[in-house]
C-alpha positions as CSV (number, residue, x, y, z in Angstrom):
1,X,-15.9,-36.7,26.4
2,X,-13.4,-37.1,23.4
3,X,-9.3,-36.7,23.3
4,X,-10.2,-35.5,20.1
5,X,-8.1,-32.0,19.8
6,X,-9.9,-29.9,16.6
7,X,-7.0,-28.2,14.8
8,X,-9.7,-26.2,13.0
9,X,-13.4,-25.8,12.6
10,X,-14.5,-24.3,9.5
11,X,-16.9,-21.4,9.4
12,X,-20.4,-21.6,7.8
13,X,-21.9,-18.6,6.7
14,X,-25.5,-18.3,6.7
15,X,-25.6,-17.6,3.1
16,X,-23.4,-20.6,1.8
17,X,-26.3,-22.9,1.5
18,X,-28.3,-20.7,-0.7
19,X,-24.9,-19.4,-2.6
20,X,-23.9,-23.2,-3.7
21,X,-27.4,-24.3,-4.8
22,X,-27.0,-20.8,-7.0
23,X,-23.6,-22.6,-8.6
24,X,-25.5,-26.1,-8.7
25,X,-28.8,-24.3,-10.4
26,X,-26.5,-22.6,-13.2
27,X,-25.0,-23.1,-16.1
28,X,-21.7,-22.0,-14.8
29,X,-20.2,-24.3,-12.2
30,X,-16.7,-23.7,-12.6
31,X,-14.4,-20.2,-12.1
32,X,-14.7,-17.3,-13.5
33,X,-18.6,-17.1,-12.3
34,X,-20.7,-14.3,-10.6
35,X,-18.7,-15.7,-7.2
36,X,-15.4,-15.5,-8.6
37,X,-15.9,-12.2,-9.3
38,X,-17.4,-11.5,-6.5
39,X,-14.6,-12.7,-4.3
40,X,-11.9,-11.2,-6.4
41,X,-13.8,-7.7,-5.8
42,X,-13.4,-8.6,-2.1
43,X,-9.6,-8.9,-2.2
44,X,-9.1,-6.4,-4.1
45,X,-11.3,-4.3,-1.4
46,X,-9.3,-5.5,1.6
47,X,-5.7,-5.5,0.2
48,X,-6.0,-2.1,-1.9
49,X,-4.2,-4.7,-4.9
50,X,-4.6,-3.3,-8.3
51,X,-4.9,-6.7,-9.5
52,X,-6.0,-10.2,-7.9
53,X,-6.4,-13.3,-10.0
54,X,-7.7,-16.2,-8.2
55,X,-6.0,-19.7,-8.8
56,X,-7.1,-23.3,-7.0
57,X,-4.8,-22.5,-4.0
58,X,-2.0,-20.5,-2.1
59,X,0.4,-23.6,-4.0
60,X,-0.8,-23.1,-7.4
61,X,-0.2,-19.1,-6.7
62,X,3.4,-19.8,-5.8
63,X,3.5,-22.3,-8.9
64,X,2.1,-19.5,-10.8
65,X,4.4,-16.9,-9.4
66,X,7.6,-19.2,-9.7
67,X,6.6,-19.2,-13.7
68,X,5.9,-15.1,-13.9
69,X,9.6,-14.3,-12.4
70,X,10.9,-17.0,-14.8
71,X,12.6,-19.1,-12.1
72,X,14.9,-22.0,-13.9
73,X,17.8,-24.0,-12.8
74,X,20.6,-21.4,-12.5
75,X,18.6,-19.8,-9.6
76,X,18.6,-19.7,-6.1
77,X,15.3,-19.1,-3.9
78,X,15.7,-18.5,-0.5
79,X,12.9,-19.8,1.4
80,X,12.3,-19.5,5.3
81,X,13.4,-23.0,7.2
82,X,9.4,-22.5,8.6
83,X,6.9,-22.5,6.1
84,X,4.5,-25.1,4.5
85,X,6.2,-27.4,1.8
86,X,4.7,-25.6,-1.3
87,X,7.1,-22.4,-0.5
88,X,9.6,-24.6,-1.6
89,X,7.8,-27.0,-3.7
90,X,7.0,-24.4,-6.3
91,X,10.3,-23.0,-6.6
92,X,11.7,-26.7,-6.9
93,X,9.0,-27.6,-9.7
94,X,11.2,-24.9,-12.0
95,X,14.7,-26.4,-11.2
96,X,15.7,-23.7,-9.1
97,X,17.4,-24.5,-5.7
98,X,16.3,-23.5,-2.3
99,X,18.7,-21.9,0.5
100,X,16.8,-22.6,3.5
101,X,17.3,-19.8,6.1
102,X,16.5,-19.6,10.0
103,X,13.4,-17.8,10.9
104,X,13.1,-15.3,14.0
105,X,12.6,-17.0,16.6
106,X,9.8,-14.3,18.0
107,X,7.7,-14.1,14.9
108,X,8.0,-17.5,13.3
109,X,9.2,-15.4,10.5
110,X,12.1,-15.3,7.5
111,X,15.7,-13.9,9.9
112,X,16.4,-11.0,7.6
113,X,20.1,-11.3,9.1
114,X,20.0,-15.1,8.0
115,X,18.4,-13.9,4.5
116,X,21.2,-11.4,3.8
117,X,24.0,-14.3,5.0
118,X,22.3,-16.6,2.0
119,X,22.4,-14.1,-1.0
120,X,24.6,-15.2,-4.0
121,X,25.2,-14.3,-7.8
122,X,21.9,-17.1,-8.1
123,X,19.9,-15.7,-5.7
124,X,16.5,-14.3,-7.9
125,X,14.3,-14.3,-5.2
126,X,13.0,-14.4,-1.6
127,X,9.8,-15.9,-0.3
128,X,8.3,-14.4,3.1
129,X,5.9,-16.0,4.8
130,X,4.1,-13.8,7.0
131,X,2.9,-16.1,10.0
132,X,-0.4,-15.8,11.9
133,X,-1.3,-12.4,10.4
134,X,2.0,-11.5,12.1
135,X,4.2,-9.1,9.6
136,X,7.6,-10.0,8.6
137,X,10.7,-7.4,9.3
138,X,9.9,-6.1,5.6
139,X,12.4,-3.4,5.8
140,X,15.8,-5.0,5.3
141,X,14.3,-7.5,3.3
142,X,12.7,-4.8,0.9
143,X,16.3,-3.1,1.1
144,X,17.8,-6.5,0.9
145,X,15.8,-7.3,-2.6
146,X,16.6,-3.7,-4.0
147,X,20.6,-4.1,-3.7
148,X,20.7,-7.3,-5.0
149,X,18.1,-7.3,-8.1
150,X,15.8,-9.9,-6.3
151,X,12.6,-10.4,-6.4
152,X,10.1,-10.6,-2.9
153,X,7.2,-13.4,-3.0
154,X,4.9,-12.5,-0.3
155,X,3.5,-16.3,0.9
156,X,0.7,-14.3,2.8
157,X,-1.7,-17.5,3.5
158,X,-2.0,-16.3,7.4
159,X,-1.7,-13.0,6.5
160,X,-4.7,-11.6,5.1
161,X,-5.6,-8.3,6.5
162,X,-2.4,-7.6,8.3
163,X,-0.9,-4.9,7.6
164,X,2.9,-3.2,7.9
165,X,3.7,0.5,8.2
166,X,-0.1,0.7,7.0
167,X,0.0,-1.4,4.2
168,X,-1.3,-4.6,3.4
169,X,0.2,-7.6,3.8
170,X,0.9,-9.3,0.6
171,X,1.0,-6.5,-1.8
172,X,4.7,-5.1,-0.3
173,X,6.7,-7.3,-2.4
174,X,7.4,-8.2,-6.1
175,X,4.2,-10.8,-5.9
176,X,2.1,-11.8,-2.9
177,X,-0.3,-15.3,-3.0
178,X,-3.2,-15.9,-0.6
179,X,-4.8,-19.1,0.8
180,X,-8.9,-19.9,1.4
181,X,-7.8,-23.3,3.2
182,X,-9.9,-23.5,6.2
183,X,-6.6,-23.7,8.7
184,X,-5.8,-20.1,7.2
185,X,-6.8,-16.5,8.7
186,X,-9.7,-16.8,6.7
């Protein structure tokens, strides 16, 4: 017996095996490939997203995302006090400053009440992590981002295929970013 505790145990799909020596056999190892495509057709299917690019990780995403709202020093992102490190990380990498808000206590998710305290003339933009396929309190904070100009990044890592008020999680906001990291809903 073992005091090991597993914090996760990845899954193996039956195909996998065959799928990589595909990749290995080919002259296409790297993205963009029949499995990219394949997978970005699979998002697409389960969000109902218009678009989906895939990128390394849920951290490049935000990277990514911090670059496409044009995030610079002058600005403000407020970030939930709970989240992994690259919800504020990518904001930082641009100069911008995070306002770190409390998180509801009941969801593990962004206070809309402490979101709303935290908005100033900077303020460009708030990231929401949605936790454990659990749905933020979208409302105020869609209402929240619409009187104030801001944009919404949906950090939906443990997210994928929740839903709120029917709609996916991750496609409510301005942007939303996904994670394939084996600790994640997928």
């Amino acid at each position: 017996m073992s005091d090991r505790i597993i914090f996760s145990r990845p899954f193996r799909a039956a195909a996998e095996r065959p799928n990589l020596m595909t990749v290995l056999d080919s002259d296409h190892s790297h993205g963009d490939g029949q499995f990219t495509k394949s997978a970005t057709a699979k998002i697409k299917a389960i969000t109902g997203a218009e678009h989906a690019l895939l990128t390394t990780s849920c951290t490049h995403a935000l990277e990514l995302g911090a670059l496409l709202l044009e995030l610079g020093p002058d600005d403000e992102v407020i970030v939930p006090s709970f989240a992994f490190t690259s919800a504020a990380t990518s904001m930082a990498l641009r100069g911008s400053t995070c306002v770190f808000v409390d998180i509801d206590e009941a969801t593990g998710n962004i206070d809309p009440a402490a979101a709303a305290a935290a908005i100033t003339d900077r303020t460009k933009a708030i990231v929401v992590m949605h936790y454990g396929g659990v749905a933020a309190d979208m409302e105020p904070l869609l209402a929240l981002a619409a009187a104030h100009g801001v944009a919404i990044i949906e950090d939906n890592a443990h997210g994928l295929g929740g839903t709120w008020r029917g709609r996916q999680l991750g496609t409510i906001g301005t942007l939303g970013t996904q994670s394939f990291h084996d600790t994640k809903n997928v």
